[in-house]
py3Dmol code that shows the C-alpha trace and the ligand (Angstrom):
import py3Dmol

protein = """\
ATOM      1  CA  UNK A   1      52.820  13.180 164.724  1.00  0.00           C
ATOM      2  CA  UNK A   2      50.150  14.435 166.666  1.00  0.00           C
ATOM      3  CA  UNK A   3      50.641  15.582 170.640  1.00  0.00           C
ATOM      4  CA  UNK A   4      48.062  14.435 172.438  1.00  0.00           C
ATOM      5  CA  UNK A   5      48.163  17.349 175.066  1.00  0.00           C
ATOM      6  CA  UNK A   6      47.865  15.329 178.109  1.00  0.00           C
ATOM      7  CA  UNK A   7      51.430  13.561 177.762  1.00  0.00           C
ATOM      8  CA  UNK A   8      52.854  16.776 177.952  1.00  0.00           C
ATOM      9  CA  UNK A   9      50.289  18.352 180.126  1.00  0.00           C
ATOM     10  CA  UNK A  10      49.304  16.744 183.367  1.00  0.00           C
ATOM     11  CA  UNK A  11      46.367  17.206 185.403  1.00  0.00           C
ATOM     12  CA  UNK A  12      46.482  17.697 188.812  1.00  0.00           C
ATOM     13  CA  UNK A  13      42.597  18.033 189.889  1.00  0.00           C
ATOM     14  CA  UNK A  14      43.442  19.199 193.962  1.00  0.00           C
ATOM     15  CA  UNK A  15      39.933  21.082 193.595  1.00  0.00           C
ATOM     16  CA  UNK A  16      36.688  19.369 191.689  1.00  0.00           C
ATOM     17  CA  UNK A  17      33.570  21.255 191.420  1.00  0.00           C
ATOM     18  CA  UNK A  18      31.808  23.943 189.395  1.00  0.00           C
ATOM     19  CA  UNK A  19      28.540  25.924 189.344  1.00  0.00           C
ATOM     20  CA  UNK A  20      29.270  27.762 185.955  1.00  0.00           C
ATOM     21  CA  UNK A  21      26.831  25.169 184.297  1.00  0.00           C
ATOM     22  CA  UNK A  22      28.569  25.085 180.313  1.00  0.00           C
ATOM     23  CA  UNK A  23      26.193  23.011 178.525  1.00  0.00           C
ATOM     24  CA  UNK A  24      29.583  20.900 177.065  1.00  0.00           C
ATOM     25  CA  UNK A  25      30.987  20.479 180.504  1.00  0.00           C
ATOM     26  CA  UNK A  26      33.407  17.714 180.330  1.00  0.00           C
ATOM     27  CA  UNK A  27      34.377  17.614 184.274  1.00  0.00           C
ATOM     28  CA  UNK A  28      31.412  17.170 185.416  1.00  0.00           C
ATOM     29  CA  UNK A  29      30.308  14.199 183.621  1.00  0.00           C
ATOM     30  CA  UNK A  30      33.515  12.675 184.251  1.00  0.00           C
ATOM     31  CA  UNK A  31      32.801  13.453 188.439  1.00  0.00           C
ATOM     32  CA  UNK A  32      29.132  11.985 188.138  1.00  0.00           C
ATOM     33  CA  UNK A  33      30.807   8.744 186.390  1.00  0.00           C
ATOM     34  CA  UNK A  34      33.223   7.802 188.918  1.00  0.00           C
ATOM     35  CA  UNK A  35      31.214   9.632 191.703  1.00  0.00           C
ATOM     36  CA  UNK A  36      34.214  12.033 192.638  1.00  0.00           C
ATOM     37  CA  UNK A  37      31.956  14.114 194.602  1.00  0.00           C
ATOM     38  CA  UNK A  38      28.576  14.867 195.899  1.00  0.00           C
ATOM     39  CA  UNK A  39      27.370  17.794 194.437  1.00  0.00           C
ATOM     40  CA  UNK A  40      29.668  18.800 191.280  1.00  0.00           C
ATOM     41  CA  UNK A  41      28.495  22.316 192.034  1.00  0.00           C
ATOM     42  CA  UNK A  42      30.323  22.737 195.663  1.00  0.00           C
ATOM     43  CA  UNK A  43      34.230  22.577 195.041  1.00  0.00           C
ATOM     44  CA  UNK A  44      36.166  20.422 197.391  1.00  0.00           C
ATOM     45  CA  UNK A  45      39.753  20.209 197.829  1.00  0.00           C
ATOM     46  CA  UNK A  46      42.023  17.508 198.463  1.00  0.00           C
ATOM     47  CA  UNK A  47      45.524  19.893 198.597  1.00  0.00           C
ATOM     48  CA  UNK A  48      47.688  17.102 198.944  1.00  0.00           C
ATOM     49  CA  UNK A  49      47.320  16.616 195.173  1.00  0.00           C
ATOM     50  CA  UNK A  50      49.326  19.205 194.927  1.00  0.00           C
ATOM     51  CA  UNK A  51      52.118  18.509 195.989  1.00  0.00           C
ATOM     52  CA  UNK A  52      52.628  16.943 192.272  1.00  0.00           C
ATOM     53  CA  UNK A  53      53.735  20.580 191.552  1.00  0.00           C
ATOM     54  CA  UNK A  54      56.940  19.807 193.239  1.00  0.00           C
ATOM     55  CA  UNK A  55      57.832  17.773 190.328  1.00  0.00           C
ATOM     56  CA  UNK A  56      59.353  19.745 187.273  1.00  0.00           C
ATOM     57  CA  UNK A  57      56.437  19.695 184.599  1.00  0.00           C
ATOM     58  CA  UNK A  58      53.396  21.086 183.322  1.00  0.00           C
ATOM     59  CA  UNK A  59      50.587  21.020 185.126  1.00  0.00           C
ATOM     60  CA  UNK A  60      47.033  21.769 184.424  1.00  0.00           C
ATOM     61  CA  UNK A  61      45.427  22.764 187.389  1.00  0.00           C
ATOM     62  CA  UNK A  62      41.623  23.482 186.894  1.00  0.00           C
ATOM     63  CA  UNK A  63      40.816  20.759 184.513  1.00  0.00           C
ATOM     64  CA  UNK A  64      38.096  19.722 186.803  1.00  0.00           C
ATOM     65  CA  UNK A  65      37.081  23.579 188.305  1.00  0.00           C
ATOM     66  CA  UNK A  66      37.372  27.309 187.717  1.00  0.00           C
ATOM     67  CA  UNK A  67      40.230  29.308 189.361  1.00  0.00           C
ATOM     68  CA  UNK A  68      37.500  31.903 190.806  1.00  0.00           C
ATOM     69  CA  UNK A  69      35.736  29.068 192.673  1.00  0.00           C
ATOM     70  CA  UNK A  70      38.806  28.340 194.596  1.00  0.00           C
ATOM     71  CA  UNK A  71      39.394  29.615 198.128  1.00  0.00           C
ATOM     72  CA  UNK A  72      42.454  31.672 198.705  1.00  0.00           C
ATOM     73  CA  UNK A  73      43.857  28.620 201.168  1.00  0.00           C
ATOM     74  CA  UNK A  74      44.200  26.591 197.908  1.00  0.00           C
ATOM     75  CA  UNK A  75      45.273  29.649 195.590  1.00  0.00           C
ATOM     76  CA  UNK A  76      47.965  30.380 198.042  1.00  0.00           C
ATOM     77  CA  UNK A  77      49.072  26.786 198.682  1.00  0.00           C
ATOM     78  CA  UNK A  78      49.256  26.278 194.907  1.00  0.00           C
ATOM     79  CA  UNK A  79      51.462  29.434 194.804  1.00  0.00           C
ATOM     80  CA  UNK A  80      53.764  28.395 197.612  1.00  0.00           C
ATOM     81  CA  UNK A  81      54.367  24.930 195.756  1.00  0.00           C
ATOM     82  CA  UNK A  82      54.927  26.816 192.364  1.00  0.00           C
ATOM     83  CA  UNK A  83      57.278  29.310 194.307  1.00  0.00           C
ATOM     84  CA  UNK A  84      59.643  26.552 195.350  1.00  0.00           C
ATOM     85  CA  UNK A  85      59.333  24.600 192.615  1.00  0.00           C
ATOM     86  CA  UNK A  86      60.123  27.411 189.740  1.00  0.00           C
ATOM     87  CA  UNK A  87      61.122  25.004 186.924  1.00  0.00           C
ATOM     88  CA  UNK A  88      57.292  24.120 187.079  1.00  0.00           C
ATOM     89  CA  UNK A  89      54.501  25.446 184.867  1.00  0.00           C
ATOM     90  CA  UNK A  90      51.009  25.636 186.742  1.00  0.00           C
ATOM     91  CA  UNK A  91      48.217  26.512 184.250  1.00  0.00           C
ATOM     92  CA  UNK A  92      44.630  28.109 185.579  1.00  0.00           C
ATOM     93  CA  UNK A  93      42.187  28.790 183.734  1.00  0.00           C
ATOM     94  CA  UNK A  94      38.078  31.195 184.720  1.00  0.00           C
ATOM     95  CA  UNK A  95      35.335  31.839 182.662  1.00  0.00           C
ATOM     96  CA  UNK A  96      35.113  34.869 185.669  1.00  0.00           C
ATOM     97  CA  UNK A  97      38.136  36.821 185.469  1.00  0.00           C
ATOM     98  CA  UNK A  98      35.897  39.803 186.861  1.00  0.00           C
ATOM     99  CA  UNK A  99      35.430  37.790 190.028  1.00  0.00           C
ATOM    100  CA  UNK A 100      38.968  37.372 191.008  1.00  0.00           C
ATOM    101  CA  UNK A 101      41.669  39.700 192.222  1.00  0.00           C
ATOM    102  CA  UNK A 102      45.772  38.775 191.802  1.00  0.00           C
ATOM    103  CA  UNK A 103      48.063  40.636 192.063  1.00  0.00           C
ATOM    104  CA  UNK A 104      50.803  38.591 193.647  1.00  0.00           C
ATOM    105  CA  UNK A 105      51.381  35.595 191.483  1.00  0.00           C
ATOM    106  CA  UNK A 106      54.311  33.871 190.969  1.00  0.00           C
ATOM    107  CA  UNK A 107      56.214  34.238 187.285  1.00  0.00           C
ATOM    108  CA  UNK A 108      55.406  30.469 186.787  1.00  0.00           C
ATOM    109  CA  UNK A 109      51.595  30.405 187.479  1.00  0.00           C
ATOM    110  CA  UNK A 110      50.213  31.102 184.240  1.00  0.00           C
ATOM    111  CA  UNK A 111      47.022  32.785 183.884  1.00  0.00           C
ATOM    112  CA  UNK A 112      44.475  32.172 181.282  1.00  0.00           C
ATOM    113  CA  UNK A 113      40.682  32.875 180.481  1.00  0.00           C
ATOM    114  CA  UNK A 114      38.297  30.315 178.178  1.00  0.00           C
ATOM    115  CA  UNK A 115      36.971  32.384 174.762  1.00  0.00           C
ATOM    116  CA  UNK A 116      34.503  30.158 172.698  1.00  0.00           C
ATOM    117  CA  UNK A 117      32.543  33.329 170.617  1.00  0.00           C
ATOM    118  CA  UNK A 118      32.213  36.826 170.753  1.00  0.00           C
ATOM    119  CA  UNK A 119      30.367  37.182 173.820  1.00  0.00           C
ATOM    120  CA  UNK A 120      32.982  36.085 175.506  1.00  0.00           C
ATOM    121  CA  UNK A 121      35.799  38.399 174.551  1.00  0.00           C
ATOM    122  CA  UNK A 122      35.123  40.770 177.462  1.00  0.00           C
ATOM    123  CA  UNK A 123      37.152  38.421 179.621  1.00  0.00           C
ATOM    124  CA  UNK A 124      40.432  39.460 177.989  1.00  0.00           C
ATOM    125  CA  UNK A 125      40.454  42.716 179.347  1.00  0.00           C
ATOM    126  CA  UNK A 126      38.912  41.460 182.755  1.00  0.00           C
ATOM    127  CA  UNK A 127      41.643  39.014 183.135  1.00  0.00           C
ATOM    128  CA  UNK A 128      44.399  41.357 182.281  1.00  0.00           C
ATOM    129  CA  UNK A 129      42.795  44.229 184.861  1.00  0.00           C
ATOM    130  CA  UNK A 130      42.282  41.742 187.984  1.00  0.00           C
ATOM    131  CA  UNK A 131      45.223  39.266 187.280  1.00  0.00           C
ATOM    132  CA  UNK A 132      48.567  40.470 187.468  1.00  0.00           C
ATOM    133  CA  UNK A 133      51.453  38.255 185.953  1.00  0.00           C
ATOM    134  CA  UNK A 134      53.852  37.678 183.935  1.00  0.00           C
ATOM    135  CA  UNK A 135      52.714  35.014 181.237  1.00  0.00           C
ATOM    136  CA  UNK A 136      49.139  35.249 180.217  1.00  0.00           C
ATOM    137  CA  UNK A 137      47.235  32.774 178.096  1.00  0.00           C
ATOM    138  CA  UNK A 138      43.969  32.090 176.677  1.00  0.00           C
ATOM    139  CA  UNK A 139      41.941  28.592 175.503  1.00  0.00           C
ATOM    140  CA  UNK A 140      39.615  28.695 172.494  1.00  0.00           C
ATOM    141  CA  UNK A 141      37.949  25.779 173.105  1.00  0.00           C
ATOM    142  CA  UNK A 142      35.504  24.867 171.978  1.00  0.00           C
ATOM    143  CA  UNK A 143      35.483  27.661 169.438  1.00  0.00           C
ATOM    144  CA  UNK A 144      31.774  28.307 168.493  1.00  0.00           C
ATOM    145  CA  UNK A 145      32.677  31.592 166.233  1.00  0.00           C
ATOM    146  CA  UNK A 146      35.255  33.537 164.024  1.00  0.00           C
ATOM    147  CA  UNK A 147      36.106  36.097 166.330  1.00  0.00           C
ATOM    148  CA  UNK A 148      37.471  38.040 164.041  1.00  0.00           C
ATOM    149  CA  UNK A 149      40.380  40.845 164.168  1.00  0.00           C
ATOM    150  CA  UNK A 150      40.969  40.408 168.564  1.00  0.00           C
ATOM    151  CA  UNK A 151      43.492  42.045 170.476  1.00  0.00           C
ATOM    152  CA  UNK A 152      45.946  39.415 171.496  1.00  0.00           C
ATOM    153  CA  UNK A 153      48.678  41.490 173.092  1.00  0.00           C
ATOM    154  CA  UNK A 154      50.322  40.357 176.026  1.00  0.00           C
ATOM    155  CA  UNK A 155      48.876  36.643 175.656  1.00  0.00           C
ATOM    156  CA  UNK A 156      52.122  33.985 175.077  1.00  0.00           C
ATOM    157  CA  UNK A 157      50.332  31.219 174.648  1.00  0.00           C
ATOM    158  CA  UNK A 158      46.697  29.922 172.791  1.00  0.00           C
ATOM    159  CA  UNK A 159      44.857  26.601 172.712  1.00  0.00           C
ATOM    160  CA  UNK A 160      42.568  26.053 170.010  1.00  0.00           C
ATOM    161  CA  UNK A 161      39.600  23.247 170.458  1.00  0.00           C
ATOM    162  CA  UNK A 162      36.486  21.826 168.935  1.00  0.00           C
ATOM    163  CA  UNK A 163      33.761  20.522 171.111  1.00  0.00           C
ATOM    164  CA  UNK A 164      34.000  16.834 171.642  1.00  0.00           C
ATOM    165  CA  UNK A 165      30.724  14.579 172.243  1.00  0.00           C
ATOM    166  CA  UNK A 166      28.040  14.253 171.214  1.00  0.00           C
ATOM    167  CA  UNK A 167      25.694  16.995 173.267  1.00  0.00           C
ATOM    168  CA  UNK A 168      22.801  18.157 171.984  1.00  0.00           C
ATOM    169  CA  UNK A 169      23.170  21.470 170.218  1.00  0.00           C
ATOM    170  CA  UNK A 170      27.135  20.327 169.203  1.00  0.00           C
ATOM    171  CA  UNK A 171      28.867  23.187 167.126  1.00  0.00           C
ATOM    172  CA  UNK A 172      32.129  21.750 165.090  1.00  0.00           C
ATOM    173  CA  UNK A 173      34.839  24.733 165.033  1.00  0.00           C
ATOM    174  CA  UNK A 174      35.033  25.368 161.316  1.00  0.00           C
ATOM    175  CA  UNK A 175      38.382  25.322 159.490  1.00  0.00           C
ATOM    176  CA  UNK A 176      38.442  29.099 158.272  1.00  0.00           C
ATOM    177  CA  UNK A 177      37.603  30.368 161.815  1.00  0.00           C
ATOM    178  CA  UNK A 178      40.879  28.532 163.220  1.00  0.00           C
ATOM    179  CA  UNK A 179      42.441  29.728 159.768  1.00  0.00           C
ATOM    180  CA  UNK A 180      41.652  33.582 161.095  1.00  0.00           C
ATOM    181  CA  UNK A 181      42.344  33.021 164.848  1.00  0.00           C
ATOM    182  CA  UNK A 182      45.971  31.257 163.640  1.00  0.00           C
ATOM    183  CA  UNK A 183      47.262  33.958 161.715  1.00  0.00           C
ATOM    184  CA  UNK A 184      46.032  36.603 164.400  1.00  0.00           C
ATOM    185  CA  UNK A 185      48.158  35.044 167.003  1.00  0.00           C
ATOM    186  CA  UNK A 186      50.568  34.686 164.226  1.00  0.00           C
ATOM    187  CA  UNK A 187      50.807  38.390 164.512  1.00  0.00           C
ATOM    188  CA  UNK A 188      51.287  39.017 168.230  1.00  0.00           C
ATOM    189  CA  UNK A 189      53.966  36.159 168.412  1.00  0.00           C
ATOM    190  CA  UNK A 190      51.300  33.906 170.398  1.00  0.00           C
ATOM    191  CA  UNK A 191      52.748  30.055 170.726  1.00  0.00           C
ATOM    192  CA  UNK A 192      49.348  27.671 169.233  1.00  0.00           C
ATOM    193  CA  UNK A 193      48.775  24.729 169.948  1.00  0.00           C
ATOM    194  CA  UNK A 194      46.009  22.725 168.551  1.00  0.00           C
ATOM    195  CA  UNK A 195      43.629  19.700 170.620  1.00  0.00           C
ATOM    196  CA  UNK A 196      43.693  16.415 169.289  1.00  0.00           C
ATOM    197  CA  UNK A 197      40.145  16.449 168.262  1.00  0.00           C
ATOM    198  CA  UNK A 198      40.912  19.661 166.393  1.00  0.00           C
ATOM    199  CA  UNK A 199      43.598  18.116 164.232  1.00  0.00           C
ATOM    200  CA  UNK A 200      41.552  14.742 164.040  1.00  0.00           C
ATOM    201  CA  UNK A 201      38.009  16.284 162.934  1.00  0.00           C
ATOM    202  CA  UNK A 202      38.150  19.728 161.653  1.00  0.00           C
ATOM    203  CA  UNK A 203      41.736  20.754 160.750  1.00  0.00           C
ATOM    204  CA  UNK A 204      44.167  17.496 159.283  1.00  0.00           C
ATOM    205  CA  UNK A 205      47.174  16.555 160.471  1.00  0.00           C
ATOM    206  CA  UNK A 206      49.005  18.387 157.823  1.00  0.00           C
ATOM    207  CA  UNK A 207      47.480  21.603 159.544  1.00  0.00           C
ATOM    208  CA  UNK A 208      47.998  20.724 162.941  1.00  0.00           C
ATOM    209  CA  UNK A 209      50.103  23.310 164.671  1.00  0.00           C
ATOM    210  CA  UNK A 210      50.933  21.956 168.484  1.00  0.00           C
ATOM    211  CA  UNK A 211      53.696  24.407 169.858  1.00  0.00           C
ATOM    212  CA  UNK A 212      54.328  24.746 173.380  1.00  0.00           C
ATOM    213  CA  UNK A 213      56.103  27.983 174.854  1.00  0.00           C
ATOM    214  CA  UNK A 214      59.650  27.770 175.925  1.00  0.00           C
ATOM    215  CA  UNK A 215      59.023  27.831 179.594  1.00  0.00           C
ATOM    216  CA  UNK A 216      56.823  24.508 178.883  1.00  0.00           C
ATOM    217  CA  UNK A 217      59.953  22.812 177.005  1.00  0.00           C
ATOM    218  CA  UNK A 218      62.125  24.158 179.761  1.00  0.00           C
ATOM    219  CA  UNK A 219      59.775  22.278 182.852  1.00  0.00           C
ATOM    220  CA  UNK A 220      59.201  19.359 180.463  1.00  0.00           C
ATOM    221  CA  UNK A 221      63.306  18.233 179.900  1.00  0.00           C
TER     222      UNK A 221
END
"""
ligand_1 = """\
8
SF4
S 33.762 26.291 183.632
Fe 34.692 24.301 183.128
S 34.278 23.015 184.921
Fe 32.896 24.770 185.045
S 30.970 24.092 184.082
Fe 32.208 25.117 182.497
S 33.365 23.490 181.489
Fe 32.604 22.662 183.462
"""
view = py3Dmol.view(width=600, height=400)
view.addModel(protein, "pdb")
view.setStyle({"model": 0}, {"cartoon": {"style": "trace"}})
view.addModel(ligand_1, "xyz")
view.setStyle({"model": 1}, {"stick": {}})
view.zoomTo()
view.show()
């Protein structure tokens, strides 16, 4: 059966707003629908949101933002929460690792860049230089390229995603560059887990591979 990620995950969207501009951006057409905010390009806050964190589970926390938009008041306040709730798994994810500066994050705040081709791959090194923490992972969605032989050391955990609607200019992930990225991570002991529209439209359900990391299970029983 296929895991639709957000029963396990949940999304707790304390901060909404964005000016990275992705042509595919998801969030943003989701804040202009129900009119969430103003200006999708000035991040708000609402930090009582957080206090979902309190809760044991897994929580996505910038499904609606990037981590290097956020002020340190609601970095820190998502720390503190994480910090006394350490069964918890709180999940960030930048485009701008080389904007931020971390070095004081709790073992269960796990830290994560977004790799969709090549171009992108600097960010691994940036986010392993300016982050400091103990579980790192990364989000290949939506994968635009093989990326060939990359460096995956150190990163526990990878999500692997097509793009989904129907923008113009729409690449489809292609089976033999999830193929390559899959046994990569294979090699450095990386936990994969496939989106739904991944298994659906590109790979089959007899492909799908949808593994969470033991520290998920753990905050998920
Ligand atoms: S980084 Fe995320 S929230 Fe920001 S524009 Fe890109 S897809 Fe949207």
């Amino acid at each position: 059966m296929v895991i639709c990620i957000k029963d396990k995950i949940k999304n707790v969207n304390a901060v909404i707003g964005c000016n990275i501009g992705c042509r595919y951006c998801y969030a943003k057409a989701v804040a202009k629908r129900f009119h969430l905010v103003d200006d999708f390009t000035k991040p708000i806050a609402d930090l009582h949101k957080l206090e979902r964190l309190r809760k044991p589970g897994v929580y996505f926390l910038t499904g609606m933002s990037d981590l290097y938009l956020w002020k340190k008041e609601w970095v820190d306040k998502s720390f503190e929460l994480l910090r006394e709730s350490p069964r918890t798994v709180g999940i960030y994810l930048t485009k701008a690792p080389n904007k931020i500066k971390l070095d004081d994050v709790p073992d269960n705040a796990w830290m994560g860049v977004t790799i969709t081709s090549k171009a992108d791959l600097w960010r691994l090194k940036a986010l392993k230089e300016n982050i400091k923490c103990k579980n790192y992972h990364i989000t290949f969605e939506p994968l635009f390229e093989d990326l060939g032989d990359i460096d995956l050391s150190g990163i526990k955990w990878i999500v692997i995603g097509t793009e989904t609607g129907n923008c113009k200019g729409k690449i489809d992930a292609k089976k033999e560059w999830v193929d390559h990225l899959v046994n990569v991570a294979r090699e450095y002991g990386c936990k994969i887990f496939f989106k739904e529209d991944l298994v659906y439209n590109i790979m089959g359900e007899e492909k799908s591979i949808q593994e969470l990391t033991l520290e998920m299970e753990e905050a998920l029983k």
